[in-house]
C-alpha positions, 0 to 999 in steps of 0.5 A: 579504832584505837583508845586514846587514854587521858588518866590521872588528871588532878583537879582541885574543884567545889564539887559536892552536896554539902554546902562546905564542899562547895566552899573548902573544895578538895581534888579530884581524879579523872580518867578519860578514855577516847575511841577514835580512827586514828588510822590517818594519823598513824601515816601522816604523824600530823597532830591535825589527824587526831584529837590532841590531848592538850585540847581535851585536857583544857576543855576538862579543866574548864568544866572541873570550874563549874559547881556541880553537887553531884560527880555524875553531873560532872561526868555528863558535862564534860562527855557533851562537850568532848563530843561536841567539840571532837566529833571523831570520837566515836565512843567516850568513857570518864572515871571521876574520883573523889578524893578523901571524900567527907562521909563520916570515915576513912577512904580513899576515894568515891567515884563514878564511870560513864558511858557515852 
């Protein structure tokens, strides 16, 4: 088994409890690990033996695009949809961060981590 890593994706997104969230925006940091059998891929050099990176990154972008109020509502889409679309990933991890979060002082980010 290997880890195919995807980090330091950037997203501008509307995710957020308050309502100015929703509607200013701010960006968003993911990372996103990936447990596959790249063992055929690793003989034949053919991007069709492994799950390409393209690929995923389109299908995060896509899920950055819809409103959620919480990141691990966010986190669980987009773990759903990687496994429903790369059913050779045999275990999936997700880091989302928050940048500049609006909670009253100064940090650097939030974030959550899943599992699935």
């Amino acid at each position: 088994m290997s880890i195919i890593s995807i980090e330091g994706m950037e997203f501008f997104a509307y995710h957020g409890c308050f309502a100015e969230e929703q509607i200013i925006g701010t960006k968003f940091r993911i990372d996103l690990f990936l447990e596959v059998n790249t063992s055929k891929a690793e003989l034949s050099d053919d991007l069709r033996d492994t799950v390409n990176y393209q690929e995923v990154f389109m299908l995060v972008k896509e899920e950055m695009k819809t409103k959620s109020k919480l990141l691990e509502h966010v986190g669980r889409r987009v773990l759903d949809k990687i496994k429903t679309h790369f059913p050779e990933v045999k275990s999936a991890r997700i880091k989302i961060r928050k940048l500049n979060p609006p909670l009253g002082g100064k940090m650097d980010f939030v974030s959550v981590e899943l599992n699935q």
